[in-house]
N, C-alpha and C positions, 0 to 999 in steps of 0.2 A: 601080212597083217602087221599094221605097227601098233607101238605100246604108247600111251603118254600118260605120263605121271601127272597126277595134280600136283598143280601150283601148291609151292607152300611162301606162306608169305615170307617175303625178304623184307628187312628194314633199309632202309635208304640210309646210305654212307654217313649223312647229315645227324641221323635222330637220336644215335646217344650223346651227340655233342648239345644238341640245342632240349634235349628233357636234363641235361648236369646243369645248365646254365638256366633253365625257367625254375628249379628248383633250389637254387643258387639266391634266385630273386623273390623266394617263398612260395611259387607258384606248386600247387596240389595237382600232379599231373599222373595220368593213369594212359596206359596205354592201350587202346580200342580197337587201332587197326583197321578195323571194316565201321561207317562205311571212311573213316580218317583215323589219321594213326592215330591224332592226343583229343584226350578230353580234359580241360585246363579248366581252374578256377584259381581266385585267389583270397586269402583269408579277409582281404578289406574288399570285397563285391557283398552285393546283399547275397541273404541266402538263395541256393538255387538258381544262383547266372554262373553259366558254363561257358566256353567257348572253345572250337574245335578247331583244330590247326592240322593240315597235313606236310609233312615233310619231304622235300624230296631230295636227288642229288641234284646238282648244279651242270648244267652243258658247259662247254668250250665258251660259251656267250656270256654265264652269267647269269642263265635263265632256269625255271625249274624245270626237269629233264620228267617232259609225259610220256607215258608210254602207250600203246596201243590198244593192248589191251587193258587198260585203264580206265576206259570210254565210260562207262558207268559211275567210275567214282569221278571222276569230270566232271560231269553231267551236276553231278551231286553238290560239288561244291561250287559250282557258277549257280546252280537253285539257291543254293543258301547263305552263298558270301563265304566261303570258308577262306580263307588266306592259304596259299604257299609260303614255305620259309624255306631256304636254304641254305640257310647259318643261323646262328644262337641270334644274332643282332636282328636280323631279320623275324624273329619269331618275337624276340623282344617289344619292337614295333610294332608286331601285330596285336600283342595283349594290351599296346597302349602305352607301354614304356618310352620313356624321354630318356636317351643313353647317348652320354657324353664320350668322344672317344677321347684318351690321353692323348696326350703325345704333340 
């Protein structure tokens, strides 16, 4: 007979890089996890508009790395429009930020 442990959630490589930098841009971010890792506002939205962002790590491509057993929060965010980020810029863009790169 075998054992398996429950899952315990793991944060994606990405997400304390891009909740230093949404916080960086004033953004009030809380992390929720299920059924997305952030629930995001910012002090100039009216009150009570939220917006949920979930984070992931990046594949070999560039792309947000799904996993399998993930199927449900998938599901969740192609229902809702939720955005993938996987980088602070990318999350940036999502809340609607216009970011200039130097250089």
């Amino acid at each position: 007979m075998s054992y398996r442990r429950p899952q315990i959630h793991r944060s994606d490589t990405t997400t304390d890089a891009i909740v230093e930098e949404l916080r960086n841009h004033q953004y009030i971010v809380y992390h929720v996890k299920r059924p997305t890792d952030l629930l995001i506002r910012h002090p100039s939205w009216p009150l009570n508009t939220w917006k949920l962002l979930e984070c992931k790590s990046p594949t070999p491509k560039g792309q947000p790395k799904l996993r399998k057993d993930q199927e449900d929060q998938q599901k969740f965010c192609a229902e809702h429009g939720v955005p993938y980020a996987i980088s602070p810029l990318e999350a940036l863009h999502a809340m609607g930020e216009t970011v200039v790169l130097e250089g």
